[in-house]
C-alpha positions as CSV (number, residue, x, y, z in Angstrom):
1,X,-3.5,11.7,-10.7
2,X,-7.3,10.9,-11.2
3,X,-6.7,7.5,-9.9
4,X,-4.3,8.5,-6.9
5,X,-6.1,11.2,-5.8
6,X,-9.9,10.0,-6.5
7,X,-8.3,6.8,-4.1
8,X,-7.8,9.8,-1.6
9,X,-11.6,11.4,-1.8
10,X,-13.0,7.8,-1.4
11,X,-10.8,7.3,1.9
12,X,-11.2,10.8,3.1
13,X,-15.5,10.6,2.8
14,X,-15.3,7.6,5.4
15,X,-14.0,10.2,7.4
16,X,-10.0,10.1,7.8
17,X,-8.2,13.3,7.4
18,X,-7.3,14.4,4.1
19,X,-4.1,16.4,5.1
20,X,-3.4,12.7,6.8
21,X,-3.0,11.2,3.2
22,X,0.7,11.6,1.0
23,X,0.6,10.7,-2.4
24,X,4.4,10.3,-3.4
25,X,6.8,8.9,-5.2
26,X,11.0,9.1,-5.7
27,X,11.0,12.3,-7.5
28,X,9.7,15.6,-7.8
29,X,10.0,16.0,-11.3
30,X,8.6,12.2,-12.1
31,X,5.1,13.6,-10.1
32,X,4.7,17.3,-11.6
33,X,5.9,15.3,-15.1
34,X,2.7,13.1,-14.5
35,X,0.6,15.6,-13.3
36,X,0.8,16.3,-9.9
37,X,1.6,19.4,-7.6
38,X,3.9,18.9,-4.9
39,X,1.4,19.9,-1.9
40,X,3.6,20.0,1.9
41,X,1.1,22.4,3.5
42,X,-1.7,21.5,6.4
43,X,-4.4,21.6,3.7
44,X,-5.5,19.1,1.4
45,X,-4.0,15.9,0.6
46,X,-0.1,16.0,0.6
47,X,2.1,15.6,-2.2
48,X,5.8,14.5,-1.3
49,X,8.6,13.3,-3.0
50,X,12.2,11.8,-1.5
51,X,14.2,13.8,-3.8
52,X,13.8,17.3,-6.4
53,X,14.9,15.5,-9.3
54,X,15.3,11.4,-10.4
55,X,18.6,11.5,-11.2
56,X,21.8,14.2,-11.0
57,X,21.9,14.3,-14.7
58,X,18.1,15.5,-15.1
59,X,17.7,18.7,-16.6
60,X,21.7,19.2,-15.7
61,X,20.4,20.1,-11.8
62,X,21.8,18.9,-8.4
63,X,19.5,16.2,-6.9
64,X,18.4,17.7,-3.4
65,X,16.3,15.7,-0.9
66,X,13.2,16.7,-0.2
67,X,11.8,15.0,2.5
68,X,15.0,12.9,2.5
69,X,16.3,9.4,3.0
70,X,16.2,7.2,6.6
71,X,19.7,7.2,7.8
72,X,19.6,3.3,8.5
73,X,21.0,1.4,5.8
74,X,19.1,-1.8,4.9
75,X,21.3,-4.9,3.3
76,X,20.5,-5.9,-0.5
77,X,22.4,-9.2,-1.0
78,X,25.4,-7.5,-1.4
79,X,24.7,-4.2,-1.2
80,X,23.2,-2.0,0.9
81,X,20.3,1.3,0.4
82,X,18.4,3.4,2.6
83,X,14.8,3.7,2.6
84,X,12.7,7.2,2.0
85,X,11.9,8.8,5.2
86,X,8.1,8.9,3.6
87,X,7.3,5.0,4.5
88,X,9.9,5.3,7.5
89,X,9.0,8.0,9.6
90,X,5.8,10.1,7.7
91,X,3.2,7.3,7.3
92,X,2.1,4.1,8.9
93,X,0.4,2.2,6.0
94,X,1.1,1.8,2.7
95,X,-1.2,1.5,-0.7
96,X,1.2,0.5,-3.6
97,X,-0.2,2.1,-6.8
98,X,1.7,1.0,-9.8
99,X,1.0,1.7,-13.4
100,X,0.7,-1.8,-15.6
101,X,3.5,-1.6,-17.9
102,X,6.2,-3.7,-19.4
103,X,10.1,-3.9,-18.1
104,X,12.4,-4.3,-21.1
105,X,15.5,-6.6,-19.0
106,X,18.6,-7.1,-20.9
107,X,17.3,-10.6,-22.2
108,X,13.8,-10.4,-22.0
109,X,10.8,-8.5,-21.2
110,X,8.8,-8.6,-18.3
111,X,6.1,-7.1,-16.0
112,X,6.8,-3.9,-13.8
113,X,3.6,-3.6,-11.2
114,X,3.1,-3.5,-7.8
115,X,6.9,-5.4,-6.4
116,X,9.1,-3.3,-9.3
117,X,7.0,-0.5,-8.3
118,X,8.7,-0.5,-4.8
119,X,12.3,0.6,-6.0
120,X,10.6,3.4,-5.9
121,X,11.0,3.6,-1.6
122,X,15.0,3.0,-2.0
123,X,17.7,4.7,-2.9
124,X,19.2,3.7,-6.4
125,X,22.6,4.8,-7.2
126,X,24.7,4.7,-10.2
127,X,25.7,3.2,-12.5
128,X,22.5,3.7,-14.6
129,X,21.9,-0.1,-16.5
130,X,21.7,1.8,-19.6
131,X,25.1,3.8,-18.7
132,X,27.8,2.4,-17.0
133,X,30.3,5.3,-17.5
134,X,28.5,6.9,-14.5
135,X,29.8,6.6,-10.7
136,X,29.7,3.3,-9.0
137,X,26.5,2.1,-6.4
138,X,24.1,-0.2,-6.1
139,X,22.2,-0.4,-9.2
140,X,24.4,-2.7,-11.0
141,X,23.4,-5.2,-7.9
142,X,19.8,-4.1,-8.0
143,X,19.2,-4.4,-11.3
144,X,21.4,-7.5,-11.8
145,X,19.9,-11.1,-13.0
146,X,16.3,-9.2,-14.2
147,X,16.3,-7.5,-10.6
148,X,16.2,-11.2,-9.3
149,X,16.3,-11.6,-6.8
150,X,16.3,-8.1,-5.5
151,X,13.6,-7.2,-6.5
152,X,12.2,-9.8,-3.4
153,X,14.9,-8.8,-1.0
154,X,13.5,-5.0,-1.7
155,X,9.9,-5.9,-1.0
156,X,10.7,-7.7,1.9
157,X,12.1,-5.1,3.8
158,X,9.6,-5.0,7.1
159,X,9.3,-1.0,6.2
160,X,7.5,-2.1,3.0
161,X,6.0,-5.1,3.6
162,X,5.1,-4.7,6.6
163,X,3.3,-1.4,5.7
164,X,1.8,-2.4,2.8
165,X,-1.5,-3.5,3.2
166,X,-3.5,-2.5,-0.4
167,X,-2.2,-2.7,-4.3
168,X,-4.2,-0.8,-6.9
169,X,-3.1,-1.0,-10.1
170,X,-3.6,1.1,-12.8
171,X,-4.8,-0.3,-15.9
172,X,-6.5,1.9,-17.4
173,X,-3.9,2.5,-20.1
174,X,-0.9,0.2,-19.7
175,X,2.1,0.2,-21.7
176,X,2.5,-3.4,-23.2
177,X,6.2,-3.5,-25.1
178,X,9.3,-1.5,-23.7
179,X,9.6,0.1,-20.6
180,X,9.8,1.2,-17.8
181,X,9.6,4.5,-19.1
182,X,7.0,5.7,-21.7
183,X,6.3,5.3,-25.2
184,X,3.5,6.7,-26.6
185,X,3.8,4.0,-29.4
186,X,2.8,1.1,-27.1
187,X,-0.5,1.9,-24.9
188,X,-4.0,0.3,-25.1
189,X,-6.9,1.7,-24.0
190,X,-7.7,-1.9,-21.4
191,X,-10.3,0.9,-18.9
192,X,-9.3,-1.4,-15.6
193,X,-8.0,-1.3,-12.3
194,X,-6.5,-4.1,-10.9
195,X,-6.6,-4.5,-7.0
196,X,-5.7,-6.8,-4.6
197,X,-3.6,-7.6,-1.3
198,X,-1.0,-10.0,-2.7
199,X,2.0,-8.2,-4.7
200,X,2.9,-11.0,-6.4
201,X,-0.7,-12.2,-7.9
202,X,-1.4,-8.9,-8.6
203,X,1.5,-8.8,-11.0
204,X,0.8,-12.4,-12.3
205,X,-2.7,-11.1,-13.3
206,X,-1.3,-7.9,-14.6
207,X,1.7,-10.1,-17.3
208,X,-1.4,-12.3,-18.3
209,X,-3.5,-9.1,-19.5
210,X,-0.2,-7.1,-21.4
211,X,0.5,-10.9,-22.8
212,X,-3.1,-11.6,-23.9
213,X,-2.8,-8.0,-25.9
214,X,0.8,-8.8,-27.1
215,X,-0.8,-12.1,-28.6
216,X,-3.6,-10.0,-30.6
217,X,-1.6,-6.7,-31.3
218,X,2.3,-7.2,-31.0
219,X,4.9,-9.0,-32.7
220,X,4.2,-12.5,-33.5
221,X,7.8,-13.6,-32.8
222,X,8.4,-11.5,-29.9
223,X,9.2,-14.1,-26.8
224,X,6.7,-14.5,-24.1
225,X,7.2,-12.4,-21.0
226,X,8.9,-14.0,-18.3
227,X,9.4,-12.5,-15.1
228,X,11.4,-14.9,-12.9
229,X,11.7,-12.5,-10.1
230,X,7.9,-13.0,-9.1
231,X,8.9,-16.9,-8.8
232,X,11.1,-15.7,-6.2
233,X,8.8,-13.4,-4.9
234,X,6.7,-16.9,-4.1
235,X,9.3,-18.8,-2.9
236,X,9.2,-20.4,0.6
237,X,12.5,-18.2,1.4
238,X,10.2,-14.8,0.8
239,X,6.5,-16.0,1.1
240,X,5.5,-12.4,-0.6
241,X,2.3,-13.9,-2.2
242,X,1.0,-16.1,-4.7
243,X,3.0,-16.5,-8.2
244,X,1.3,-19.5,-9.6
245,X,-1.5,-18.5,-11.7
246,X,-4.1,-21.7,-10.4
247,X,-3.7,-20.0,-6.7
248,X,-5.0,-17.0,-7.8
249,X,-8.7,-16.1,-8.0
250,X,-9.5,-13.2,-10.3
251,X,-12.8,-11.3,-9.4
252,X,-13.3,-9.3,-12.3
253,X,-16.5,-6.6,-12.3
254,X,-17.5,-4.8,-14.9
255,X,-18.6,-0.7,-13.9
């Protein structure tokens, strides 16, 4: 929240309205379990979230939409998702704000920043990776091959890349083993934002930082992190950004 919402003081004191600006993610219980306050009034800076709660089984409640899911469906290879009526139809520009942290994939680990970050817009249905025994949808697609390469097709959906003009990343205190979700057991105190206008090198820079840390604090044997879906991301097919690291210049600024 201190980085989202001191993002939203900084934009609001060149003069843009503040009631203008939606901080939001998937889930209502993700935000208030990070922090925030949902906020749908006229005053202040918004709060929204799609749906009340991640997933039907969460705290044994109904999901409910809040603000709700576009009615169009959008093709994923060979499946299909809607879109979050928040980067449809309530705002015209996006600033991706991930959190630098590890994915744990069913072979290997890789990075989860600012492309990952945007399965966040869709709508994922079950089966859960980690739970098949749940109803059939598109996550089993999604998900599939390390999320490649869906994770592309998702980020090169015109709503979102289109819209998407701005990553900040926070590093301040990533998560560098496991994930997506937390565990206390594996954060580092790095102090950094990471922010750029290319997806993919954002995310290249952010897998060289966790990897740099994994090679001085993890397991010496653990495999190097491999994200293959950012090579995709690259490709002439998706031309999302950069994904080869001597393309990429890296500004950094002490503060």
């Amino acid at each position: 929240p201190a980085v989202a919402y001191g993002l939203s003081e900084l934009i609001a004191w060149t003069g843009f309205d503040k009631n203008k600006i939606i901080v939001w993610e998937q889930a209502q219980d993700e935000l208030e379990g990070a922090g925030y306050k949902i906020n749908l009034t006229n005053q202040d800076v918004r709060c929204a979230a799609t749906f009340n709660q991640w997933r039907e089984r969460v705290r044994n409640q109904a999901r409910q939409p809040l603000v709700g899911l576009d009615n169009q469906e959008v093709k994923i290879g060979s499946t299909t998702t809607r879109l979050s009526n928040l980067i449809t139809k309530s705002t015209t520009l996006t600033i991706n704000m991930p959190a630098l942290k590890t994915h744990k994939f069913k072979e290997n680990t890789g990075v989860s920043g600012a492309i990952l970050n945007m399965y966040g817009a869709i709508e994922i249905t079950g089966p859960d990776p980690d739970n098949p025994k749940e109803k059939p949808g598109n996550s089993k697609e999604l998900y599939a091959n390390e999320c490649n390469p869906s994770a592309a097709e998702v980020s090169a959906i015109p709503a979102i890349k289109d819209k998407t003009k701005l990553i900040i990343c926070d590093a301040i205190y990533p998560l560098y083993n496991g994930g997506p979700g937390d565990d206390p057991r594996y954060h580092w105190d790095y102090n950094g934002l990471i922010a750029g206008f290319d997806p993919v090198a954002l995310d290249v820079i952010g897998q060289e930082i966790l990897q740099e840390y994994r090679n001085q604090h993890g397991d010496p044997n653990a495999p190097k992190l491999k994200s293959d879906y950012l090579t995709t991301c690259g490709s002439p097919k998706y031309q999302l950004g950069k994904h080869q690291r001597f393309q990429i210049e890296l500004i950094k600024q002490e503060i």
